[in-house]
C-alpha positions in Angstrom: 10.1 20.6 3.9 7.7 21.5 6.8 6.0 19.3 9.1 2.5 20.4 7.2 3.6 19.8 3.7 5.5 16.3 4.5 1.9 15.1 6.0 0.6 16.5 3.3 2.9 14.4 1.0 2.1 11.3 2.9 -2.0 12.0 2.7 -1.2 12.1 -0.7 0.5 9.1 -1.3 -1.8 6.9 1.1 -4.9 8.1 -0.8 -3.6 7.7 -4.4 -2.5 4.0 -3.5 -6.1 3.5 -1.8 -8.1 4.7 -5.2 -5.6 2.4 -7.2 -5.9 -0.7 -4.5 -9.3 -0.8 -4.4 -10.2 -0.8 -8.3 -7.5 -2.9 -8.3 -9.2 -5.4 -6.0 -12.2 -4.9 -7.6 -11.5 -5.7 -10.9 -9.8 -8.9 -9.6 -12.4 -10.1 -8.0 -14.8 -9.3 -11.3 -12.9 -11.0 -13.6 -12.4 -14.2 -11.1 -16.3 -14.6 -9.8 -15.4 -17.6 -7.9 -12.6 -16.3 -5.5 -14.2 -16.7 -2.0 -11.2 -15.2 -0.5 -8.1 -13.1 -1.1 -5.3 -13.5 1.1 -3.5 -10.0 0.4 -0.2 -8.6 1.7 1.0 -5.0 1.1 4.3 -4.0 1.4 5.8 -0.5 2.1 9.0 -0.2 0.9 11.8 2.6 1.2 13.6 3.5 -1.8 15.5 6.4 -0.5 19.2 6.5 -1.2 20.8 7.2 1.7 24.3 8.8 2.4 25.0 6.5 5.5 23.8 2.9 4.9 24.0 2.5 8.4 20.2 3.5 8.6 17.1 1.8 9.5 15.0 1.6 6.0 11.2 2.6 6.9 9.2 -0.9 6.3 5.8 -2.0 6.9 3.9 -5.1 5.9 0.3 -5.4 6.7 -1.6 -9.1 5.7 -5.5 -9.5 5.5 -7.8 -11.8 4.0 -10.8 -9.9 2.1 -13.9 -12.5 1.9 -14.9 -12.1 -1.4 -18.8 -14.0 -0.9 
């Protein structure tokens, strides 16, 4: 795969799970009015098999509290 095509991939990925996130989110918070906050953690997880299991697994975890009011 080349450089272009791999970021291309990841653009890809990032914006698909920011469309789904957010009307996600959304509709949360619409169907529970009186949330004042939502303390939210995301979690990127590799699921990659691997050949040598000696490998560092790609993993990212990001927190934030979205004020709802």
């Amino acid at each position: 795969m080349t450089d272009e095509m791999c970021k291309k991939d990841i653009r890809g990925l990032l914006k698909s799970f920011g469309v789904m996130a957010d009307e996600a989110i959304v509709g949360h918070i619409a169907t529970n009015p009186d949330v004042k906050e939502l303390n939210l953690r995301v979690v990127l997880e590799d699921l990659t098999e691997y050949k040598n299991n000696d490998i560092d697994r790609l993993s990212l975890e990001v927190t934030k509290s979205i004020h709802c009011k």
